[in-house]
N, C-alpha and C positions, 0 to 999 in steps of 0.2 A: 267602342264608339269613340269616335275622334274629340275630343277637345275644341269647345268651341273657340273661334280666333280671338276674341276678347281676353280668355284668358292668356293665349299663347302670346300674344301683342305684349300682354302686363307683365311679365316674367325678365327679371333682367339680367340681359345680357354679360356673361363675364368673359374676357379678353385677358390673357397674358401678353403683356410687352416688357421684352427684357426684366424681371427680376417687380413688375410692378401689375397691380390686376386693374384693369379698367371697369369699372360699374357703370354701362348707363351714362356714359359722355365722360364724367369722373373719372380720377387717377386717382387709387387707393397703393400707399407705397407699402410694401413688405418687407421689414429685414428680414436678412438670410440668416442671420442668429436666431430664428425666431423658433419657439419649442415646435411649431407647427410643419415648419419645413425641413427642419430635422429629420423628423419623422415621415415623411415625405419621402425626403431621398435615403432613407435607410429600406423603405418599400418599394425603392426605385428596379429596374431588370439588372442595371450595371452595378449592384451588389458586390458586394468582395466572394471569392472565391468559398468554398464549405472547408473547417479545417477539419472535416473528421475522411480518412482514406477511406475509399471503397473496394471492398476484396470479393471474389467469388471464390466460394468452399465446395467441392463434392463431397456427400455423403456415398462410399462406394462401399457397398455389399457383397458377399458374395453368401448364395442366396443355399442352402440344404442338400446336401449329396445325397444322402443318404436320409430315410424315413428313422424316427426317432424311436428307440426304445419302449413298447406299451407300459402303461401303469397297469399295478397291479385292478383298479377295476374294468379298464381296458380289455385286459388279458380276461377276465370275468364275463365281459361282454359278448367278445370274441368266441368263446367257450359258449353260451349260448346262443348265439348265433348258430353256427355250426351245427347244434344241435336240434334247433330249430327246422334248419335247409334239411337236417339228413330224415326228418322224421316225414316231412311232407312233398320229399325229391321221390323219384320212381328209381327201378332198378337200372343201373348200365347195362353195357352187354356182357360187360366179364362178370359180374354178380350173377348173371342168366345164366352163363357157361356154367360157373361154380354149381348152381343146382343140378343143371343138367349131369355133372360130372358124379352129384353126388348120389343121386336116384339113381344113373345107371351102374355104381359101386354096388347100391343096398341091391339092383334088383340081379346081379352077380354072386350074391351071397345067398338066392334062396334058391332051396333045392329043385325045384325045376325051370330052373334057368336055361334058357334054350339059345344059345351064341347065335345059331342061324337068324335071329330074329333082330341081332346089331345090325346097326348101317355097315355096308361093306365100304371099307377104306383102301381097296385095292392092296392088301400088304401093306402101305405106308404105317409110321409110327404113329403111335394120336398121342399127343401134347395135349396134356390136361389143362387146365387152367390153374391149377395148384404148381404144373412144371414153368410156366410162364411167371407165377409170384415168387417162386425160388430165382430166375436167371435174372427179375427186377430188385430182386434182393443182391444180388451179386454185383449186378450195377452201382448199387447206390453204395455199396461199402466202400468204392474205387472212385467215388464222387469228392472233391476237397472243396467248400465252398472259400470261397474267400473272405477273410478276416475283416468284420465291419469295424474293427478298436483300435489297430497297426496303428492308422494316420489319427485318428481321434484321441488317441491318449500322448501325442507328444506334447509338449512342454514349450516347444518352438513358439513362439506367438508372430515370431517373422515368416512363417510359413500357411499359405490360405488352404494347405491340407489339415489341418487341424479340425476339431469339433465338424466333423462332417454332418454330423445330423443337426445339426443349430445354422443359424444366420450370423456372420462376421463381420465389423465394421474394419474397414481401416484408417490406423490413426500416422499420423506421421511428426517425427521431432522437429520443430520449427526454431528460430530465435527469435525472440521477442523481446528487442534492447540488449540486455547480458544474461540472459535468463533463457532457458530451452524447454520449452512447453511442448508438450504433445498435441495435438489439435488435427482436425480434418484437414485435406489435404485443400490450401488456398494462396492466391496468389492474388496481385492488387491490381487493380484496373486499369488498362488504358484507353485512351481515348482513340476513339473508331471501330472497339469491339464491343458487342453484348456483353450483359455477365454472365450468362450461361457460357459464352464464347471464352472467358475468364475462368471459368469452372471449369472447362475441358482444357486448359491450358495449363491450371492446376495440375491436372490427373495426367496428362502428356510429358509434363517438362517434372515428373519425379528424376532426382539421380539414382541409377540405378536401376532401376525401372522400368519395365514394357508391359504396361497393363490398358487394355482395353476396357472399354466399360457402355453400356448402353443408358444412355439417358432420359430420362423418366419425366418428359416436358418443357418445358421454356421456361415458365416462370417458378420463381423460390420457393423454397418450403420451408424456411423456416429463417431467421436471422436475430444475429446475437451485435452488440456494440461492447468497444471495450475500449478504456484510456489505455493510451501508453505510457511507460513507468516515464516518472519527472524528469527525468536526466536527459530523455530523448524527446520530449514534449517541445515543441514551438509554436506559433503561432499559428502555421499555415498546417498543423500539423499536431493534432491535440489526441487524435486516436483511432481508429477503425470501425466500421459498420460492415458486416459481413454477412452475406446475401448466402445461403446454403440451396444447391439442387441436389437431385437425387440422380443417382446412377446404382445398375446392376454389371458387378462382373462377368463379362461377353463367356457365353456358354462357349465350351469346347476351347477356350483358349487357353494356354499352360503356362503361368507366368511364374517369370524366373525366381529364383531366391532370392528374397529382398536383403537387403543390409542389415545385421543385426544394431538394436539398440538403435536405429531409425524409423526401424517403422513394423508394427505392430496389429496382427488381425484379432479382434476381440470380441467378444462377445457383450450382447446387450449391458447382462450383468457384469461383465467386467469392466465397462464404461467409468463406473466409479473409482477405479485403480488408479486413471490414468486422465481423467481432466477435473478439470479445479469445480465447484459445485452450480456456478454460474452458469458459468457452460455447457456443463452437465444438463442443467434445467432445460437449456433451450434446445439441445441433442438431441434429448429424450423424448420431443414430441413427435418428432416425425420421423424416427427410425423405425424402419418396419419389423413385425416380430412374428414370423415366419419359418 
């Protein structure tokens, strides 16, 4: 409901002119020293600049080769299962042959046994179903499967063949003032791109490096702030806020050997080797464990 005009008439009028406020025909003067306009233009849009840098970080995965070795109740499970299927599955057709094969042994073996009374196989050999489990026996001795431990037991941490049955992050050696921290791979903002667009420019412009990665949304997943050490601190420039997205290593793609003692694929649990505990904290929430 509208407001009757009697009230709106009474309400008085304020006016800015140059640096003074008008009430109501009145001139009320205002220093500019005053605690209230201070405040004022400290809430003003033309603000001074933010001195904390913005960086965007990928978290890059690479995500299970290989299925992971069962636990022992696992293995427990599995074992009945199986047992389960075979008790309430029907017979194949080679388990049929096998009877067939065996009934007509036993009825060979009694004394009036009449051969005229076999199916005639025109002279052909008949291949029992017992000489068919010998020649799949023979097969399978000539069979090498391939070693699922080779790439999983190296020691390399610069190679994303490792722990194939687990999930790997990658970490990369940064400088931070005089100091080389390990950290996700990030770089600082400019102005005209996204930070996701900062995030894949991260993972693009490694040296060394040609890794692809598919990314996993727009917006962050996680963000950490951090001062930088006092020696390197100024004014416009007090420390970083860092926006993290997520990425998956581009299937089918073989990326080269990276640089030792630069960069480092690791696993969840190994996270705590290699970044400081802060960091760690915020990592840890949105690495996937897979």
């Amino acid at each position: 409901m509208a407001a009757p005009c009697w009230r709106i008439a009474s309400r008085p009028l304020w006016l800015k002119i140059s640096g003074s406020v008008k009430i109501c025909g009145s001139v009320r003067n205002v220093s500019c020293s005053s605690p209230q306009l201070r405040a004022a233009q400290k809430l003003s849009p033309a603000k001074a600049a933010s001195p904390w840098v913005l960086h965007g970080a990928v978290c890059l995965q690479r995500l299970p080769v290989i299925s992971q070795d069962r636990s022992p109740i696992e293995e427990q499970f599995m074992d009945m299962m199986h047992q389960i299927e075979l008790e309430k599955s029907l017979m194949s057709d080679h388990e049929l042959r096998l009877l067939d094969d065996a009934e007509r042994m036993s009825r060979k073996q009694e004394a009036d046994y009449d051969s005229d009374e076999e199916e005639d196989y025109g002279g052909q050999e008949i291949v029992t179903a017992q000489d068919l489990e010998d020649a799949w026996e023979q097969k399978l001795k000539q069979f090498q499967p391939a070693s699922r431990t080779d790439a999983s037991d190296t020691t390399d941490v610069s190679s994303s063949e490792r722990c194939l049955g687990n999930s790997l992050v990658l970490l990369v050696k940064q400088d931070v003032g005089s100091q080389k921290l390990w950290l996700l791979p990030q770089q600082p903002w400019e102005a005209g791109e996204t930070l996701r667009q900062t995030a894949e420019r991260a993972l693009t412009s490694l040296p060394g490096a040609e890794l692809k990665g598919r990314f996993l949304g727009n917006a962050p997943c996680g963000f950490y702030k951090y001062k930088f050490p006092k020696n390197i601190q100024t004014e416009s420039s007090v420390g970083a806020k860092v926006f993290f997205f997520k990425a998956v290593l581009s299937s089918g793609s073989s990326p080269l050997p990276l640089p030792k003692d630069s960069y480092a694929w690791v696993r969840k649990d190994e996270l705590q080797d290699y970044l400081s505990p802060e960091y760690l904290k915020q990592v840890k929430r949105f690495i996937m464990h897979v």
